[in-house]
Every structure is written in structure tokens, then in C-alpha cells.
C-alpha positions in Angstrom: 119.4 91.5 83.0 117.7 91.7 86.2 115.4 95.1 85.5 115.4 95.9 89.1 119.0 96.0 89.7 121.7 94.3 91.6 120.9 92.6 95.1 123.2 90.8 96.6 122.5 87.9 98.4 123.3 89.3 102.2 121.4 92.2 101.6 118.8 89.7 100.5 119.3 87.3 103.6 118.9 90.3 105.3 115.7 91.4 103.8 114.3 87.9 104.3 115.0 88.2 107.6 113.6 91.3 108.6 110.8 90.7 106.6 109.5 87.2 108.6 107.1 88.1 110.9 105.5 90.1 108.4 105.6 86.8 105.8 104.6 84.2 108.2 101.8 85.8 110.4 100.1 87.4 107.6 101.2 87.1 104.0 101.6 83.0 104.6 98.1 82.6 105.3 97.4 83.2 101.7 98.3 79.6 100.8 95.9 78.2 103.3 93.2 80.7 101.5 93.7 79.3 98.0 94.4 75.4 99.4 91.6 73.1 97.6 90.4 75.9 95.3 91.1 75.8 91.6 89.6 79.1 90.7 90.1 83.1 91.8 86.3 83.5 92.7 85.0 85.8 95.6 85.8 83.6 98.3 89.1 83.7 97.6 89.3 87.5 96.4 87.4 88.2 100.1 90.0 86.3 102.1 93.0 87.6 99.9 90.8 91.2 101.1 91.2 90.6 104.7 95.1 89.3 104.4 95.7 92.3 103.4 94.2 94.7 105.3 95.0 92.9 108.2 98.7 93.2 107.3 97.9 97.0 107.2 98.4 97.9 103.5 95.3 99.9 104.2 91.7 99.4 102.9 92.0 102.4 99.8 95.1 100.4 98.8 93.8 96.8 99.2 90.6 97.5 97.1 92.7 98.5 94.4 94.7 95.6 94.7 91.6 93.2 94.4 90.0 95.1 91.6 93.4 94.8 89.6 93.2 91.2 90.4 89.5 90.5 88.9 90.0 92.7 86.2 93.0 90.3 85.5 91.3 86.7 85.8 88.1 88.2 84.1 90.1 89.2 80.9 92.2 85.6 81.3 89.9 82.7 81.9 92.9 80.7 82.6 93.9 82.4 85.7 93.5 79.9 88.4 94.6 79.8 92.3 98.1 78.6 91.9 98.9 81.9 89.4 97.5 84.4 92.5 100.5 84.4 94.1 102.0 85.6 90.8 100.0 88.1 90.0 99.6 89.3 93.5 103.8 90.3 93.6 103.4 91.5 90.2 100.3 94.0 91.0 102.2 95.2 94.1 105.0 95.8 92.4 103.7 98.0 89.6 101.8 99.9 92.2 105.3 100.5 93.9 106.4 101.6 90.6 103.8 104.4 89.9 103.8 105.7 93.0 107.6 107.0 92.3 108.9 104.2 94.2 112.5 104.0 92.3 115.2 101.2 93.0 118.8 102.2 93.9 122.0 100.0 93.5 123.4 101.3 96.9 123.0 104.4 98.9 123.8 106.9 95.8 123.6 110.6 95.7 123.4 112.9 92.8 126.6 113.5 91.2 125.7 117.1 90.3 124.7 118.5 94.0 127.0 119.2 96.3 126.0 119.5 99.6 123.6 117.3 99.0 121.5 118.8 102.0 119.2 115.9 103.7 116.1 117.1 106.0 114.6 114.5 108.4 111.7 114.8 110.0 109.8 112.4 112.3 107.7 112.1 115.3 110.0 111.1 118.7 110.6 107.2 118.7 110.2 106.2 115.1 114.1 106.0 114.9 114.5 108.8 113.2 118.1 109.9 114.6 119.1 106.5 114.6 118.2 106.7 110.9 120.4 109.6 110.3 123.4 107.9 111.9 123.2 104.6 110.2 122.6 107.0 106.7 126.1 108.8 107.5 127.7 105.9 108.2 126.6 104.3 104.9 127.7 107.8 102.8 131.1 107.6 105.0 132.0 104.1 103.3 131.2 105.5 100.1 134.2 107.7 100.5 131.8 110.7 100.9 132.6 113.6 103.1 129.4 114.0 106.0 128.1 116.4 108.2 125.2 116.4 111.0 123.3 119.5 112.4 121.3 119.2 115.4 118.7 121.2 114.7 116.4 119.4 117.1 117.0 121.9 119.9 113.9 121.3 122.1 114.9 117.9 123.2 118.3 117.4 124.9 118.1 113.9 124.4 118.2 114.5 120.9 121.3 116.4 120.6 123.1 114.0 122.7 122.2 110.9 120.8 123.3 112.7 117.4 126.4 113.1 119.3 126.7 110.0 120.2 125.8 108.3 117.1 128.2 111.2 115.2 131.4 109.6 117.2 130.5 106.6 116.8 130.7 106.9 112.8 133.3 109.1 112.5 131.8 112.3 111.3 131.3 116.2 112.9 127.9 116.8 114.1 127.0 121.0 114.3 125.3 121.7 117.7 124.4 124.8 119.7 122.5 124.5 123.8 119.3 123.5 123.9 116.9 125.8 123.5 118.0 127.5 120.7 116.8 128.5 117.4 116.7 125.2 114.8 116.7 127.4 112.1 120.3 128.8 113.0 121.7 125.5 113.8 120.7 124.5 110.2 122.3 127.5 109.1 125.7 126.9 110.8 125.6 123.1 109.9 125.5 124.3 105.9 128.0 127.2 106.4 130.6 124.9 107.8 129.7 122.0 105.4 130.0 124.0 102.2 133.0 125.5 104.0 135.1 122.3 104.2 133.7 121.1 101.0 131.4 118.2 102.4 129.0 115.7 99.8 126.5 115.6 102.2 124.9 117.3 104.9 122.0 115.4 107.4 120.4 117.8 109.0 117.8 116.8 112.4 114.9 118.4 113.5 112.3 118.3 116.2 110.1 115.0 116.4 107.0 116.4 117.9 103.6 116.6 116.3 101.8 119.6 117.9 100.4 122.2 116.0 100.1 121.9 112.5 100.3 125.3 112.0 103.7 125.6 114.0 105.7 122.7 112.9 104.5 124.2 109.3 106.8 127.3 110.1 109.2 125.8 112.4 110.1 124.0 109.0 109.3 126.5 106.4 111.7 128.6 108.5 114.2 126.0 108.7 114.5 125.2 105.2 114.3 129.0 104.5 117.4 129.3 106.1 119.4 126.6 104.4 118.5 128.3 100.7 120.8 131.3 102.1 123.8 128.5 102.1 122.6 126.4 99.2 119.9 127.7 97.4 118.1 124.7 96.6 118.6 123.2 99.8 117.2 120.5 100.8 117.4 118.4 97.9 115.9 115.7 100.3 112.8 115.8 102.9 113.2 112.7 104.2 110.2 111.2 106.2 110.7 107.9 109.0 107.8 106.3 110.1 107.9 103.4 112.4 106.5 100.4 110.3 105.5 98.8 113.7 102.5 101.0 114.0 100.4 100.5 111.3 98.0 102.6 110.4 99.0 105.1 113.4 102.3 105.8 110.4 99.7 106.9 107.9 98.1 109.6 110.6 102.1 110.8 111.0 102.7 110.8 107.2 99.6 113.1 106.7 100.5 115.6 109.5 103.8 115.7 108.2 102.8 115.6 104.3 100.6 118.6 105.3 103.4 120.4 107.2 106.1 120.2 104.5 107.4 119.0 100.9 108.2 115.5 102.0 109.8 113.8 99.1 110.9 110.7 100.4 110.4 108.1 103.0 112.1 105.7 105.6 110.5 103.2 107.2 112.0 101.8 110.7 110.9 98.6 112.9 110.0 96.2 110.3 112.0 93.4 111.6 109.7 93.6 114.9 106.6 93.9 113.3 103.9 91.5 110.7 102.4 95.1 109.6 104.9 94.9 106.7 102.0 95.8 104.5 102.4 99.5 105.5 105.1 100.3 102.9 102.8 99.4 99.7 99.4 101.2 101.8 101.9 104.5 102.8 103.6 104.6 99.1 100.1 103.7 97.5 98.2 106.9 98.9 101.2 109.1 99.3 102.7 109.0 96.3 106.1 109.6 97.9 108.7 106.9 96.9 110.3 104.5 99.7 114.0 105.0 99.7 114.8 102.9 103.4 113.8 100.4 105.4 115.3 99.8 108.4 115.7 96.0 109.4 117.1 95.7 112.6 119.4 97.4 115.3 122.9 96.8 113.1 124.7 99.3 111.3 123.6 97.7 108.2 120.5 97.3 109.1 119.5 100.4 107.2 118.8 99.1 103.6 118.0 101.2 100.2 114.3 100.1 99.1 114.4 97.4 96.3 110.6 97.0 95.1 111.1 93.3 93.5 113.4 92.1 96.7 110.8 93.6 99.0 107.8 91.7 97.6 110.2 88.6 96.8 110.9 88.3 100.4 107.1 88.4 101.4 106.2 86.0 98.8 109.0 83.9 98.7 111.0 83.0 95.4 
């Protein structure tokens, strides 16, 4: 049995495809590293170095990847060029898995919490409210009952596309003007969604990074709130970063990181990017597991994270 659990082959297709800039600008020039060698020595440990980094997995994370690697074809005098491939997937793999990274069949919930109350939080432009809507509409297939808040009030944009993005999947989206107080649109949203019995509950909130110190209360308020509703609310924190910036994501995650109890990440863009590498660098120093990536403008286009099928897809079968 397949220890990383079910993928089906669209999914897969998908994955593949999203994947491909990342795989052919960057991770592909690994074969013409190791072409004509017959042994992992520094030459090829320095190019496999620079690969990497350049794919924006992120120097702490890369170094660790390479000493993991020689400690390997030290201990194994066997190890030659063609296994480096191998044991590259299989090193990035196991760093997914300490790091908490945990593989879901489908977009589950747990069985036992109800609301489950999601909190996203995001910079402006990573995707983040597109994130949310694709998430509802995946719950809503799943028979589950969904609610949005708006609870980015400082931005009308925001509240428009939520709207939007709530009709076009079918679910009720909680809203006040702009202007007003996140904290009691969160409040509302949780009210009415434990009011008509709802599974889940999504709630937005403001995409700027100003001051650390504010958006650290802005939030601490916000979830604050949501405990008087459902007192361990919210179950989720849920990060997007835009995979397309590279190491600019890892300056977001540690703003945000420091702001609040982020517990679990989505990242957008990857279809449009080759800095693919910036799930393994961000989940590597982190420690915060990868839940979503997002693959494309669909509706399916938001995928749960699968640690084999990730690193499959950059490596090939």
C-alpha cells in the first residue's frame, strides 16, 4: 500500500502540470550536473548546491540537504551519480515529514469540531481570498455546510471579491461597511454559523503588513472574539503565500509567524513560477506543515499537499 495515500491520476496530471516550470528551469538541470560523472563528489554536491538555491528552497535548507546527502554516500561507498536523484526525493521528503508536513486523502476536516472555524491571513495579492473561495467550494462538494466572514473591513475590494467568489460557490458570506470593526464581523460570522449549524466557517482578514505590533492585536483581538462563539476557535490559522516570490514569501511568513499562531500554510502561484523550491525552504525553517498548493486559476486548481506527489512531480517517476 501506497504509504502516502491515494492520488489520483488527474490530480496528479494536474500536479505535473503546475509543477513544470519549476521542473524544467531548475530541477532538470540536475541531470546535466551528474552527466559523465560516476561518483557524488564535491563537484557535483556544489552544483546540486546552487540548483537548489537557485530554485529558492533557501540556503539554511539547502545545506542541510547536501550534508544529508554526503553523510549518505560517505556511509555507502556504493552511492554513485545515477542513485542522486534517488536519494535526493527521498531526503526531501523526510524533511517534509518532520517538519509536520502531513498528507490528506482530500480536503478533510475533523469529525469532532464543529464549526470548524478557519482564519486566513495573507499580505494583499498572494491569492489569499481566492484561496478561501476555492477552499469553500471544495468543503461544499463534500456535502459540508460553509460560511464566509469578511472580516477584511479596510479594503472594499476585499469584501466585494468574497462576495463575489461566495455567489459564485453557493454559500452565505457575513459582511458589515467598510470600515468597521474585524473583530465584530468575525463575531457575527460565528454567531450565525453555529446558529444554523454550519461544518465550517472561513473567516478573512486584512492583507496588509504594517506594524507588527498592530496586526499582532488586530488578530489577537479577532481571534479573542471568535472564543466567545466557539471557545477554541480557530482550529485553523491558515497562512497563503505566493510561491512566485521566493524568498520575498519567507519575509511574509516571518512577519506573520511573529504576529500570530499560524498553524498551517497555502501556497499560491506555483503554476507561474520555477521557484517551486519555496515549499520544502518555507516548511523546512518554519516548521508549519503545507496543507495547499494552488496550481492554477480553476476551481480545482486548489490541491491538498501530497509530499511524495509533490517531489514525484519535480523529479519525475
Amino acid at each position: 500500500m501506497d504509504l502516502f495515500g491515494i492520488f489520483s491520476k488527474e490530480k496528479k496530471t494536474t500536479l505535473e502540470k503546475g509543477l513544470s516550470k519549476t521542473k524544467e528551469s531548475v530541477f532538470s538541470k540536475l541531470t546535466k550536473a551528474i552527466v559523465g560523472r560516476r561518483r557524488i563528489d564535491d563537484a557535483v554536491l556544489d552544483e546540486l548546491e546552487e540548483i537548489l538555491i537557485t530554485s529558492d528552497v533557501g540556503v539554511d535548507t539547502t545545506l542541510k540537504i547536501i550534508a544529508r546527502i554526503e553523510k549518505r554516500a560517505a556511509t555507502d561507498k556504493y552511492v554513485t551519480t545515477e542513485d542522486l536523484t534517488v536519494i535526493l526525493r527521498e531526503e526531501i521528503a523526510a524533511l517534509l515529514t518532520e517538519n509536520k508536513t502531513e498528507d490528506m486523502e482530500d480536503f478533510q476536516l475533523p469529525e469532532d469540531k464543529k464549526p470548524y472555524v478557519i482564519m486566513v491571513v495573507g499580505v494583499n495579492g498572494v491569492g489569499k481570498t481566492t484561496t478561501i473561495g476555492k477552499l469553500a467550494c471544495q468543503f461544499k462538494k463534500k456535502g459540508l455546510k460553509v460560511y464566509l466572514g469578511a472580516a477584511d473591513t479596510f479594503r472594499a475590494a476585499a469584501v466585494e471579491q468574497l462576495t463575489i467568489w461566495s455567489e459564485r460557490v453557493g454559500v452565505p458570506v457575513v459582511k458589515q461597511s467598510m470600515g468597521s470593526d474585524p473583530a465584530s464581523v468575525a463575531y457575527d460570522t460565528l454567531n450565525s454559523a453555529k446558529a444554523n449549524n454550519a461544518d465550517v466557517v472561513i473567516i478573512d482578514t486584512a492583507g496588509r503588513l504594517h506594524n507588527k505590533i498592530n496586526l499582532m492585536n488586530e488578530l489577537t483581538k479577532i481571534r479573542n472574539v471568535m472564543k466567545k462563539i466557539v471557545p477554541d476557535a480557530p482550529h485553523e490559522i491558515l497562512l497563503v503565500l505566493d510561491g512566485s516570490t521566493g524568498q520575498n514569501a519567507f519575509e511574509q511568513a516571518k512577519q506573520f509567524v511573529a504576529a500570530t499562531e499560524v498553524n498551517a500554510l497555502a501556497v499560491t502561484k506555483l503554476d507561474g513560477t520555477a521557484k517551486g523550491g519555496v515549499v520544502i525552504g518555507i516548511s523546512d525553517h518554519f516548521h508549519i506543515p503545507v496543507k495547499y498548493i494552488g496550481l492554477g486559476e480553476g476551481m480545482d486548481d486548489l490541491q491538498v499537499f501530497n509530499k511524495k506527489a509533490f517531489v514525484d512531480s519535480l523529479f519525475g517517476e
